[in-house]
N, C-alpha and C positions, 0 to 999 in steps of 0.2 A: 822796874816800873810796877807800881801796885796795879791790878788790876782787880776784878771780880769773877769768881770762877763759882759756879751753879753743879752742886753737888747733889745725887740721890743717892739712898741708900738702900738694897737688898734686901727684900722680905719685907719692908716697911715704905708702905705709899712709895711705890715704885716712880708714878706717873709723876710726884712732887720731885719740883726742886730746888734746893733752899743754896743762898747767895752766901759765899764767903771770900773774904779777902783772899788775896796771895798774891807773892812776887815772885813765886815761878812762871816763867813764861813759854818752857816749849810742853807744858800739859795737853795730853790727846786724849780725847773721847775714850774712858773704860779703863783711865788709870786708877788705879787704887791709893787714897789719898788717906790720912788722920787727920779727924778733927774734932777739934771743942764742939759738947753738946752741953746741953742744959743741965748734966748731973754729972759726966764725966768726959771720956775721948772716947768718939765713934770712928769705922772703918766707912765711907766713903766711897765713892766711882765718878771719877770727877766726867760731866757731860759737855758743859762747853762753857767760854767766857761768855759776858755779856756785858755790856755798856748801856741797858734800859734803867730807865731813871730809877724803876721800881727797886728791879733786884741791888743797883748800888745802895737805895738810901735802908735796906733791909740785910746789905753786906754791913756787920760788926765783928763778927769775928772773924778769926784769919785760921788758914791751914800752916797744920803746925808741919807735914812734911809728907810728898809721895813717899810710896812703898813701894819698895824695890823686889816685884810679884818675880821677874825675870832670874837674877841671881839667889834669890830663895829654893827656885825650884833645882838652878845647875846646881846650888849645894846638898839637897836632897836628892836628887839622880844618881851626883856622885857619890852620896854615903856620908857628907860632911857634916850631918844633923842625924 
């Protein structure tokens, strides 16, 4: 199911959060997500869904896919990077 998920990004107007699509549905608060920006693909922390008129009619683009922050770090612990 599409829904709208309200992404900020690090270092940059933290307090702001801008609408993007996605049909991921078990995203939690402080995932690290990819997404389409105005010039190319930004890194993301997705903060929460929303269903307000606002942020859907201002969701057009969509996330292209979480990052997998957990298995990056076991492979770096264990030496595999």
């Amino acid at each position: 199911m599409d829904q709208v998920a309200l992404i900020k990004f690090k270092d940059y107007q933290e307090f702001m959060e801008y609408s993007y699509l996605t049909d991921i549905e078990d995203l939690k608060e402080g995932d690290v997500v990819v997404v389409p920006t105005n010039n190319f693909y930004s890194v993301g922390i997705f903060s929460r869904y929303s269903n307000n008129k606002q942020h859907i009619k201002n969701a057009n683009k969509w996330i292209v896919q979480r990052v997998d922050i957990e298995n990056f770090e076991i492979k770096i612990f264990l030496g595999g990077i």
